[in-house]
ZAMARGU-4260 file (C-alpha; in steps of 0.2 Angstrom, whole numbers, plus 5000, padded with zeros to 4 digits):
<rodrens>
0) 5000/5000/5000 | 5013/5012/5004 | 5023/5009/4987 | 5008/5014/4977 | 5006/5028/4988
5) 5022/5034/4981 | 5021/5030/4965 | 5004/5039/4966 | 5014/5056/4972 | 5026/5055/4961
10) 5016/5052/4945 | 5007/5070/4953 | 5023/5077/4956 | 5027/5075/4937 | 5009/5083/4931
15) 5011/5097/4942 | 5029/5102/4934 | 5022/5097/4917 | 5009/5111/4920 | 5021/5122/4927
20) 5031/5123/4912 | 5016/5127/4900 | 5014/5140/4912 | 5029/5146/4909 | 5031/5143/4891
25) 5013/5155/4890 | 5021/5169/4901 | 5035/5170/4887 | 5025/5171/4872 | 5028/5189/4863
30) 5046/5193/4875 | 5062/5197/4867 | 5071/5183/4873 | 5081/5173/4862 | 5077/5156/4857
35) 5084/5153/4841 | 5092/5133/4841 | 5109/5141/4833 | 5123/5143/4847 | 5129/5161/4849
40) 5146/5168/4852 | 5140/5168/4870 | 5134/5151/4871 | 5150/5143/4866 | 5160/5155/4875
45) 5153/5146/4891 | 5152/5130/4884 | 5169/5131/4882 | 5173/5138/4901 | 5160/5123/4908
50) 5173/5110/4896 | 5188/5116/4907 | 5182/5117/4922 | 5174/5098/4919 | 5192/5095/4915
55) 5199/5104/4931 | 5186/5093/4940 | 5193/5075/4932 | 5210/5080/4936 | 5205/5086/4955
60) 5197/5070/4957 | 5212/5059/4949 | 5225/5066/4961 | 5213/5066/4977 | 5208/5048/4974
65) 5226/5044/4971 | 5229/5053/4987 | 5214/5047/4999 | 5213/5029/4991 | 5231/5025/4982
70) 5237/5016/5001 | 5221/5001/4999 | 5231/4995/4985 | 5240/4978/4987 | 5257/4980/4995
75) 5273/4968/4995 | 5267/4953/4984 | 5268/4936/4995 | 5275/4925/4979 | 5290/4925/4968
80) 5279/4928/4953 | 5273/4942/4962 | 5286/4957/4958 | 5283/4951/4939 | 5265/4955/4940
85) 5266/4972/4950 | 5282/4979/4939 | 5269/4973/4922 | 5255/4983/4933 | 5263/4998/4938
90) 5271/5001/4920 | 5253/5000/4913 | 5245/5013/4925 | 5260/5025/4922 | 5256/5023/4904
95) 5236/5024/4907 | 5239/5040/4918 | 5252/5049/4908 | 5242/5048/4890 | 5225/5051/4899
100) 5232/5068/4905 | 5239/5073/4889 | 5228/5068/4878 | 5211/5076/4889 | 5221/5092/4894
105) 5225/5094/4873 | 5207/5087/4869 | 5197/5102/4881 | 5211/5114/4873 | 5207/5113/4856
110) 5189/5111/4859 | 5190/5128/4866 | 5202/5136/4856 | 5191/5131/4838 | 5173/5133/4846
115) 5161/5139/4837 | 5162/5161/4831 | 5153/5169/4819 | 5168/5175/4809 | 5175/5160/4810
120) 5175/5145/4796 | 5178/5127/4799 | 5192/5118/4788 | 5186/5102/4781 | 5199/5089/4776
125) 5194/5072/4772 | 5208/5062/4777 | 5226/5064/4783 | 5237/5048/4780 | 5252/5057/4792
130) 5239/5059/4808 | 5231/5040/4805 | 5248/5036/4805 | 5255/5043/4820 | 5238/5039/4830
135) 5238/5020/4824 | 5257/5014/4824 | 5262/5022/4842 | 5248/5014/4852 | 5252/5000/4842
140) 5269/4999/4847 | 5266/5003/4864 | 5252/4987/4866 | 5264/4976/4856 | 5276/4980/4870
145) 5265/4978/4883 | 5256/4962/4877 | 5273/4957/4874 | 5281/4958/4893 | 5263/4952/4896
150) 5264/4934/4888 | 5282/4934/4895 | 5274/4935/4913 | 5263/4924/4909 | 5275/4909/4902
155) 5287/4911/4917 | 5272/4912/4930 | 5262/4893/4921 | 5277/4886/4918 | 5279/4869/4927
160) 5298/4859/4924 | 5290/4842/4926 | 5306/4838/4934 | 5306/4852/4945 | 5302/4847/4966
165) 5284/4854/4969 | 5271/4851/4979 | 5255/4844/4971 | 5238/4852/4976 | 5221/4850/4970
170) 5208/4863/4975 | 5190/4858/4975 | 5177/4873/4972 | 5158/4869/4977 | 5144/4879/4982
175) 5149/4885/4994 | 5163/4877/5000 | 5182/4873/4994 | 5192/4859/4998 | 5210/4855/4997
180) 5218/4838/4989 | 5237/4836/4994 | 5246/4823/4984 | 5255/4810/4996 | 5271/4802/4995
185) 5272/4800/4977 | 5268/4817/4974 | 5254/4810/4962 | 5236/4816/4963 | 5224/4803/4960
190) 5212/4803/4944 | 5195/4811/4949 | 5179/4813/4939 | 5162/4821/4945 | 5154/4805/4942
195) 5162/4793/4956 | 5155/4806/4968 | 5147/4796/4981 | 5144/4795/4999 | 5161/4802/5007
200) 5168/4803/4991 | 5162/4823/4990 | 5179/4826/4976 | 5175/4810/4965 | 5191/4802/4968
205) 5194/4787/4958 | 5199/4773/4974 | 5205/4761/4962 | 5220/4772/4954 | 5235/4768/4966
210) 5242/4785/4967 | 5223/4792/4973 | 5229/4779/4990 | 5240/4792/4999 | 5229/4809/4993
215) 5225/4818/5008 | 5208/4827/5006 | 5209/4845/5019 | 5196/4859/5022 | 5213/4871/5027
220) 5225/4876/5014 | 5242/4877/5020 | 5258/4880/5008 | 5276/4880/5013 | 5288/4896/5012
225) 5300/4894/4998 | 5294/4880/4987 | 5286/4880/4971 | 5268/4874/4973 | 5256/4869/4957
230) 5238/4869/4959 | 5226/4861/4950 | 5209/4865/4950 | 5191/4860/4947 | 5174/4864/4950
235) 5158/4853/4955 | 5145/4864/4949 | 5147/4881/4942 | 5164/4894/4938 | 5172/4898/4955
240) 5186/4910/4954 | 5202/4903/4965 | 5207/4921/4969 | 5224/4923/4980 | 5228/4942/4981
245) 5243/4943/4989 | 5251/4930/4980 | 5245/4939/4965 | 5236/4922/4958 | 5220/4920/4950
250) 5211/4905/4940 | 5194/4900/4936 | 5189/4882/4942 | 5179/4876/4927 | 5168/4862/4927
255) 5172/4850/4916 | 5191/4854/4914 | 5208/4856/4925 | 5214/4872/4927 | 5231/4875/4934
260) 5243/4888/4943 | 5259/4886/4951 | 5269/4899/4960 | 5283/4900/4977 | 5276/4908/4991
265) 5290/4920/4999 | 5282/4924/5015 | 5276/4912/5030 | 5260/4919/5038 | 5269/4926/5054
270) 5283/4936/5042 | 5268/4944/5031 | 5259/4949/5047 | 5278/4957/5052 | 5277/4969/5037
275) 5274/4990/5040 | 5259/4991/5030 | 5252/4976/5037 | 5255/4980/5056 | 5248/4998/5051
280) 5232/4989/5044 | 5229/4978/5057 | 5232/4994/5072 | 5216/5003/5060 | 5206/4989/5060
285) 5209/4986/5079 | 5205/5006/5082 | 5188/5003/5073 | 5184/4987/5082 | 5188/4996/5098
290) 5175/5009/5094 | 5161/4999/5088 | 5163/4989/5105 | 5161/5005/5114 | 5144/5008/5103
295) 5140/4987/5109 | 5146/4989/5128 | 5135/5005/5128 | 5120/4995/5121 | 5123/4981/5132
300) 5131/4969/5119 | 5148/4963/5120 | 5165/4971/5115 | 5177/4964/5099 | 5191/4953/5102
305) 5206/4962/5094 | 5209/4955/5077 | 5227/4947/5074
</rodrens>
């Protein structure tokens, strides 16, 4: 009832300023005001003085949220992979940021400087084979580049020597849960398949393969410092991503197919925890948990447990 209510106002709300400007529209009737549809020297004078000041307003914005926000960023990567992906990501938003502050500044400029003026004619040129070459090949040498350090990355960060020592891990993705499958002695996972799931048997893990004997089935993932690790990954149901952040790795689990990432972790847990920006985090998010107790204690609830 009270929806239609509202909808009720509003729909009177939009009559009554559909009158109002008839009423206005009527009171103009035989005026001098202009209102020709052609732009005048005036109008694209302050046309042109609202562009730059939208301008000033994107680059005020750019610089504060850089300012206010730029410290939420990931910090020190956790993965040997890691400095790869950051340097690749820095590089990209130096470019981004660098061509979006020439480019708009000299966009707004000569919009200004050729708006429209009465004594002024506009030069029609059709084409200009030096300007579509200058605009096409540098961006395209500078995404060659980039696409190029990019697939580097990429080869060094899924490339697994088959004779290098690494641990072998499965991860599991279900709604909504994951589970971990660390290979045993043999360092062999067992074959799996969504159709032997049965009972216990949540991953589908074939039990008559002999290297599927030793697979240790988890609900805790916990990787060693210093030694390469390969995932492989599937899904039960639908696309999960296998997101790890501050190892800088990401994967979709697929059903229907093994996806794969390795990387070296280069932190233990305790080390990370050790790092300036993280004890600095965890100080802020102890000073906010320590006021929201003082709004519980005050409503008698009880107060937050520091985090660690």
């Amino acid at each position: 009832m009270t929806s239609l209510l509202v909808i009720i106002v509003l729909v009177l709300l939009a009559v009554a300023l559909w009158q109002l400007t008839k009423i206005f529209d009527l009171t103009q009737v035989g005026s001098s005001s202009d209102d020709s549809q052609v732009a005048s020297d005036n109008d694209n004078n302050i046309q042109g003085y609202i562009m730059f000041g939208f301008l000033a307003f994107i680059y005020i914005f750019t610089i504060y949220g850089l300012l206010k926000w730029g410290g939420l960023a990931l910090h020190t990567p956790a993965s040997e992979h890691g400095l790869l992906v950051d340097n690749l990501m820095n590089i990209t938003w130096v470019l981004i940021f660098v061509v979006q502050f020439i480019t708009q500044g000299l966009l707004y400029w000569f919009s200004f400087k050729n708006r429209g003026h009465k004594d002024k004619k506009a030069l029609f040129f059709a084409d200009s084979n030096k300007l579509e070459a200058i605009w096409s090949i540098i961006p395209s040498v500078v995404l060659a580049c980039l696409i190029l350090y990019g697939l580097y990355a990429w080869n060094n960060i899924m490339f697994v020597d088959k004779d290098e020592d690494v641990i072998e891990i499965e991860l599991y993705a279900q709604q909504f849960k994951w589970t971990a499958r660390y290979a045993g002695q043999d360092n062999v996972l067992g074959k799996a398949n969504v159709r032997l799931i049965e009972g216990v048997n949540t991953l589908g893990v074939d039990m008559s393969d002999p290297n599927a004997q030793d697979d240790i089935v988890v609900s805790e993932l916990h990787i060693p410092k210093g030694k390469k690790v390969h995932f492989k990954m599937r899904s039960q149901d639908v696309l999960h991503s296998a997101y790890m952040p501050h190892f800088r790795a990401q994967m979709n689990c697929v059903p229907g197919m093994v996806t794969e990432f390795a990387f070296i972790p280069t932190y233990t847990t305790s080390e990370y925890r050790e790092l300036p920006f993280m004890v600095e985090k965890i100080a802020n998010i102890n000073k906010l948990r320590a006021e929201k107790s003082v709004e519980l204690v005050a409503k008698g609830g009880t107060a937050l447990d520091p985090y660690t």
